[in-house]
C-alpha positions as CSV (number, residue, x, y, z in Angstrom):
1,X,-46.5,66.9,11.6
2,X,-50.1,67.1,12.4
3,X,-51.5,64.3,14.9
4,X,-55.3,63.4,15.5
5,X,-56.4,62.4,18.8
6,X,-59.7,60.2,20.6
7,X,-60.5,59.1,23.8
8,X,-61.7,55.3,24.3
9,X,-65.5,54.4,25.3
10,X,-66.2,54.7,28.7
11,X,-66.0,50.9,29.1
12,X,-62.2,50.6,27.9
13,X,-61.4,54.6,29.8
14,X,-60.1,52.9,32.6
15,X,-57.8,51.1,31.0
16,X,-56.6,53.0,27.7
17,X,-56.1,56.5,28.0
18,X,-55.8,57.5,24.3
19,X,-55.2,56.7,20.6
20,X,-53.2,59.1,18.5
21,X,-52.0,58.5,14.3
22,X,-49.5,60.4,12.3
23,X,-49.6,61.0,8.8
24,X,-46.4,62.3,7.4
25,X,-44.5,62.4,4.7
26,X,-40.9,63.4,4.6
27,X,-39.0,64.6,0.9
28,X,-36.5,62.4,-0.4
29,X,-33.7,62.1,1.8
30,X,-34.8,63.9,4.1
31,X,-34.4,63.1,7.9
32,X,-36.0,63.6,11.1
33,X,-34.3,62.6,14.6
34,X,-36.6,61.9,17.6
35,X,-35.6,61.3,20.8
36,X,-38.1,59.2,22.8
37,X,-38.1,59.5,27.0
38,X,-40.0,57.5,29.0
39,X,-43.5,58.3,29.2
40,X,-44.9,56.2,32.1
41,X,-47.1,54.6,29.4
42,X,-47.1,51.8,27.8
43,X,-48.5,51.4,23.9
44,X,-49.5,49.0,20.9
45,X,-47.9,50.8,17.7
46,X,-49.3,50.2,14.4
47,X,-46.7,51.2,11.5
48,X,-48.4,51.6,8.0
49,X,-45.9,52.5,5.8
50,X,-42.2,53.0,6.2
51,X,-40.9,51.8,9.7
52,X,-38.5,54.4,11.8
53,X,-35.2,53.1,12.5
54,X,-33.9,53.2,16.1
55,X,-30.3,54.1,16.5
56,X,-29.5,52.0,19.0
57,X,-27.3,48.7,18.8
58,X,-29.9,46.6,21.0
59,X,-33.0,47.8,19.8
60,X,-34.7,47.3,16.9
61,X,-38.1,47.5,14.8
62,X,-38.9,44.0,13.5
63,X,-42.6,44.1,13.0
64,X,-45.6,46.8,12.0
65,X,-47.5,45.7,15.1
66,X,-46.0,45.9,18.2
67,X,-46.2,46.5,22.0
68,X,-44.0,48.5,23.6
69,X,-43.2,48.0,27.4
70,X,-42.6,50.7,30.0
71,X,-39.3,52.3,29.5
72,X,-36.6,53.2,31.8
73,X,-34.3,54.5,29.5
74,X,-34.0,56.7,25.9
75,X,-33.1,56.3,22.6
76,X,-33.1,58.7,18.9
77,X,-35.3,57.5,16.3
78,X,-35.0,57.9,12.9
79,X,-37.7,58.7,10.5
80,X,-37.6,59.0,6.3
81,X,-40.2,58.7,3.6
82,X,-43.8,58.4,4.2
83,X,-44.7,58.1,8.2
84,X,-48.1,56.5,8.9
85,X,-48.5,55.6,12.6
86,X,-51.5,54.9,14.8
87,X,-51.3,53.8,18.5
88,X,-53.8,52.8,21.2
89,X,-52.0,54.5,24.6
90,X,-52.5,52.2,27.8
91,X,-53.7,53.6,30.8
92,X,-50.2,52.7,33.3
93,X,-51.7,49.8,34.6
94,X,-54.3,48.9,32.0
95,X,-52.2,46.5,29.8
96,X,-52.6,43.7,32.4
97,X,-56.2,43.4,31.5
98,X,-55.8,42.3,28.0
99,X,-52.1,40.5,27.5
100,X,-51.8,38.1,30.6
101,X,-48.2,37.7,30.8
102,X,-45.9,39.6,33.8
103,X,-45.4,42.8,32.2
104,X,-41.8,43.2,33.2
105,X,-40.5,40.9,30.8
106,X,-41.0,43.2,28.2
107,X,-39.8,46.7,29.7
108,X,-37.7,48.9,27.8
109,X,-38.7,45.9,24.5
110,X,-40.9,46.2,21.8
111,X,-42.3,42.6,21.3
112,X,-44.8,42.2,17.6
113,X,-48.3,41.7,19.1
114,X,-48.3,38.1,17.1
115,X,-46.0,36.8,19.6
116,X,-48.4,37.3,22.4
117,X,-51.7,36.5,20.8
118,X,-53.2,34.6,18.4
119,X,-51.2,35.1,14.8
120,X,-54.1,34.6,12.9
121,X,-56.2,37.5,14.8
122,X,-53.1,39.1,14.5
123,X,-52.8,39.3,10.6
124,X,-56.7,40.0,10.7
125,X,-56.5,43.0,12.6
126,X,-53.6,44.4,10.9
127,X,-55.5,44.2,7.3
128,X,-58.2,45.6,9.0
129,X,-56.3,48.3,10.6
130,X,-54.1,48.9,6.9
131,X,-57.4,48.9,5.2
132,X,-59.0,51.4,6.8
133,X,-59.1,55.0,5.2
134,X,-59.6,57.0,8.0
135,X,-58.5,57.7,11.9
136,X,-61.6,57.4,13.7
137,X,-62.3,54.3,11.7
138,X,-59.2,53.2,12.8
139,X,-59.9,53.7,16.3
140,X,-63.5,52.1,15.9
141,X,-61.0,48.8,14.7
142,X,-59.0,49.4,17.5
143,X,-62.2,49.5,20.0
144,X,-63.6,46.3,19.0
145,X,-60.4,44.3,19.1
146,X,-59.6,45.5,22.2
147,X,-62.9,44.5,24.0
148,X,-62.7,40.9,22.6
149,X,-59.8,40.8,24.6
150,X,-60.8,42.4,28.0
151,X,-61.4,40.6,31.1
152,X,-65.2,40.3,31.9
153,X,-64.4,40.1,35.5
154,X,-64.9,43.8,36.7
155,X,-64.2,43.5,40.0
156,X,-60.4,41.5,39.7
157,X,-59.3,42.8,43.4
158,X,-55.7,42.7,42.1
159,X,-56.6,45.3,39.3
160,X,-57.9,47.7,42.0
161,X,-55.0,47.4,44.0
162,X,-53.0,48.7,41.8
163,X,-55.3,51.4,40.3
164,X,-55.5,52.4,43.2
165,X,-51.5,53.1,43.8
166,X,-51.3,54.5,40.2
167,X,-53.9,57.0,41.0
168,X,-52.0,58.0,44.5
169,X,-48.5,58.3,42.6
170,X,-50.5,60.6,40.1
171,X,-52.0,62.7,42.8
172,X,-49.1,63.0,44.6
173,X,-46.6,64.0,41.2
174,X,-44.3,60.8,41.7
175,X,-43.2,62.2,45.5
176,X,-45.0,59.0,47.7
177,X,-42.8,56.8,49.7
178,X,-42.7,53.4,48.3
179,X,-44.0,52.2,52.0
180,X,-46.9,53.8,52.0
181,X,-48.1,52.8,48.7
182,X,-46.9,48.9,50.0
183,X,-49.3,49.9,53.1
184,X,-52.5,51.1,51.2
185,X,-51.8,48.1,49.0
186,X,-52.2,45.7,52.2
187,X,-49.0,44.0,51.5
188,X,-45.2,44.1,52.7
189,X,-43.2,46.4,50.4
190,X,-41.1,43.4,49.1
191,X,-44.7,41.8,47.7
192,X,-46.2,45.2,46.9
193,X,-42.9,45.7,44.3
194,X,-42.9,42.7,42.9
195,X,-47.0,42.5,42.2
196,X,-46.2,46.1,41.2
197,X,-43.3,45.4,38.3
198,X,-46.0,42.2,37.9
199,X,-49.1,44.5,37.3
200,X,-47.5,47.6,35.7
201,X,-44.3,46.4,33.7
202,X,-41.5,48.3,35.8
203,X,-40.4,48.5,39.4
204,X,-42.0,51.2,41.7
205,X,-38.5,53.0,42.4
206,X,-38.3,53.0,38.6
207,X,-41.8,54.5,38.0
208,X,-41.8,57.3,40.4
209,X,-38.7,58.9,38.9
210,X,-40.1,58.6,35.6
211,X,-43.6,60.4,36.9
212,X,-41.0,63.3,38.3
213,X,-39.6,63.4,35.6
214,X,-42.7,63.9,33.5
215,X,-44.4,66.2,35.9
216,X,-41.1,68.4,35.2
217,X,-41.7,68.7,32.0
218,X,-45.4,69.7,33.0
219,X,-44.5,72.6,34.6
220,X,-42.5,73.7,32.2
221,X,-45.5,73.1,29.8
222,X,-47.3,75.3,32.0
223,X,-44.9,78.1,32.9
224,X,-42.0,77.9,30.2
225,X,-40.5,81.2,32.6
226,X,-40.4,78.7,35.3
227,X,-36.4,78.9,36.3
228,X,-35.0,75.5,37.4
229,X,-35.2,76.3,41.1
230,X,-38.5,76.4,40.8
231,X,-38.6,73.6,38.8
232,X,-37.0,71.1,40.7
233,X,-39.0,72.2,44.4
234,X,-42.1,72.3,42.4
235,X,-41.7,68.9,41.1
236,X,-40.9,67.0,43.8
237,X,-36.5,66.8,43.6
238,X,-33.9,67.5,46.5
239,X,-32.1,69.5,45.1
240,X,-30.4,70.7,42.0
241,X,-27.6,67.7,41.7
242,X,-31.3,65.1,41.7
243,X,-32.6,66.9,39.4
244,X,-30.3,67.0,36.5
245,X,-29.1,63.0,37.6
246,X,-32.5,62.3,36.8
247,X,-32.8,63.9,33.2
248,X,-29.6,62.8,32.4
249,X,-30.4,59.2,32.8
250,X,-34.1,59.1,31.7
251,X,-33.8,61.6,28.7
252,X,-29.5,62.2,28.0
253,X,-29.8,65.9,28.6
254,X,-29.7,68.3,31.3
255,X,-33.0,69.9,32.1
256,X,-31.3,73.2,30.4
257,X,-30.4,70.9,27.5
258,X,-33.2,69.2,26.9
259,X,-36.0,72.8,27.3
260,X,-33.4,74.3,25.0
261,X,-34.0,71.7,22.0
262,X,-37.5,70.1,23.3
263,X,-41.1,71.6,23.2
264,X,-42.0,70.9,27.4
265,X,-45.0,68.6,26.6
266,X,-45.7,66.0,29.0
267,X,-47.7,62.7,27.8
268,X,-48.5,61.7,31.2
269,X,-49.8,64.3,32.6
């Protein structure tokens, strides 16, 4: 399943990280079961063709445009027929800057974009988008839409703040105490959480197992010999027991499970 790749303009870097397509196509009948961990991302997913089914009771794929939240959780999707997906990858704390709503509401949700913006624009983009005949004209689309929409104020203080945290949990692999990103952000660790879920989509606790989590599967990506005592000191865990809690909940496997079935490929880091 081949997948193209582009980096954003250097005005929209510091807010979108990447936009990626697929172009598949399955043989009838044929199935493919995806399991989707959380990424520490957030993303707007185009759908061009057939839509994947998710198979799970509360979620479900409504629309061809849609944002997906930060995600605390897993589920399997399922994918038939022709697959044609593009997506425009948010930088962790870059989807504040162009949908203005408190981005908790919508984590572990897909919402379809026209709910949150203009449903004309909406239905214009997506021709656009569907009418298109190749990726990086796609992501030219993609470009312009997305700069009608961002905030001409470069220096919003509040966007900083947080950049600035997102960039420290990076640094640090997910391992910084929740108190000292609440004192570098100048404020008391009950405001810094809640202008953090506010900012980024998901509570601070929430995100820094998920970065653990994903600099895991780094290291694997780096060293598949790596053995899972060095895994779990290299990437920040307690011990063994924290470790495989943590998979368990964010991916439904065991770190033995999941390297077993799983290519280690980390889409954070």
């Amino acid at each position: 399943m081949p997948v193209h790749f582009a980096t954003p303009s250097s005005i929209l870097a510091p807010y979108i990280k990447r936009f990626w397509a697929i172009e598949n196509s399955l043989d009838q009948g044929e199935k493919c079961i995806q399991r989707i961990t959380p990424t520490g991302l957030t993303e707007l997913l185009f759908y061009f063709t057939t839509r994947p089914k998710i198979l799970t009771n509360n979620k479900y794929l409504s629309h061809n445009v849609a944002l997906y939240g930060h995600q605390n959780d897993f589920y399997d999707m399922e994918l038939t027929g022709d697959l044609s997906v593009f997506s425009i990858v948010f930088q962790p704390q870059g989807l504040m800057q162009f949908f203005k709503f408190p981005l908790h509401e919508i984590c572990n949700q897909n919402v379809p974009l026209q709910y949150i913006t203009n449903r004309q624009t909406c239905r214009d983009l997506e021709e656009k988008m569907g009418q298109a005949t190749t990726f990086h004209q796609r992501v030219h689309i993609a470009e312009r839409y997305l700069w009608s929409l961002l905030k001409t104020d470069f220096a919003d203080f509040e966007f900083q703040r947080i950049d600035h945290i997102v960039e420290l949990i990076r640094q640090s692999f997910g391992s910084v105490p929740i108190s000292q990103m609440a004192s570098e952000a100048c404020l008391s660790r009950r405001q810094f959480e809640r202008v953090f879920a506010q900012q980024v989509g998901i509570s601070p606790k929430q995100y820094l197992k998920i970065i653990r989590f994903q600099y895991a599967i780094f290291q694997k990506q780096q060293n598949a010999d790596l053995d899972m005592i060095d895994l779990l000191y290299q990437s920040g865990y307690f011990d063994q027991s924290h470790l495989i809690s943590d998979f368990k909940s964010l991916c439904g496997l065991t770190p033995k499970q999941y390297f077993a079935d799983h290519d280690a490929c980390s889409d954070f880091f």
